[in-house]
N, C-alpha and C positions, 0 to 999 in steps of 0.2 A: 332705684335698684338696678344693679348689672346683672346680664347674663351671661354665665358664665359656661365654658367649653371645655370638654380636656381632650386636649391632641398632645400625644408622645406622654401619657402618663401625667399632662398637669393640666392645672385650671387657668385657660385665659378667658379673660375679660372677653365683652364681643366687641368694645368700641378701639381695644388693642388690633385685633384682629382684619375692624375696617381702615383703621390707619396701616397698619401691614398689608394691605391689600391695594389703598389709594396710592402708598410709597412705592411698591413694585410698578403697577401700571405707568403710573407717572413718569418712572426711572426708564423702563422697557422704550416707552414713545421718545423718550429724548433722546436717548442712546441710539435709536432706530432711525431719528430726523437728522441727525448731526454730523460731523462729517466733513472732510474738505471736498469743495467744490473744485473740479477740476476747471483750466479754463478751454472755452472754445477754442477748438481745434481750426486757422483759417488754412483755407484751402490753398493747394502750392499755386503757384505763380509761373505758367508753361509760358517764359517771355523768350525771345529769338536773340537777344543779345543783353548786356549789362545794364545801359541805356534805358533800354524799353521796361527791364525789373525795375532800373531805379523810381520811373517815369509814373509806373503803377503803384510802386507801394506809397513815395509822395501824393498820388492821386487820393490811395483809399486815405493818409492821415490828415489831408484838408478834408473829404468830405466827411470823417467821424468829426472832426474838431468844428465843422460847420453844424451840425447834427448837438452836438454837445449847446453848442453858442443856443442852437433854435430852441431847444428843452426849455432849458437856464433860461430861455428871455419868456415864456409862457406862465412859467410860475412866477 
């Protein structure tokens, strides 16, 4: 046996009622997690000549791509 409700003048069900209720929350958390992820912002590069920028940012892409290698060889 159902128990039944009347909102706005009709009779609902109560197991309608907790599906309208698990549907909403469920939809609100997803809609509220999602999202594009912006990406990290790196910080500027105060170098004294072209040389010296190029010097560091070659620097920082060995040591991520060494960084990467050490991850990947652990698992």
């Amino acid at each position: 046996m159902t128990q039944y409700y009347t909102l706005f003048g009709r009779q609902i069900a109560s197991q309608y009622l907790a599906i309208g209720t698990l549907t909403t929350m469920f939809t609100g958390v997803y809609l509220s997690v999602g999202g594009s992820k912006a990406p990290a912002a790196t910080p500027p590069i105060n170098a004294s000549s072209s040389d010296e920028a190029d010097f560091i940012k070659k620097f920082i892409e060995n040591a991520e791509a060494e960084e990467k290698a050490k991850a990947s060889a652990k698992h």
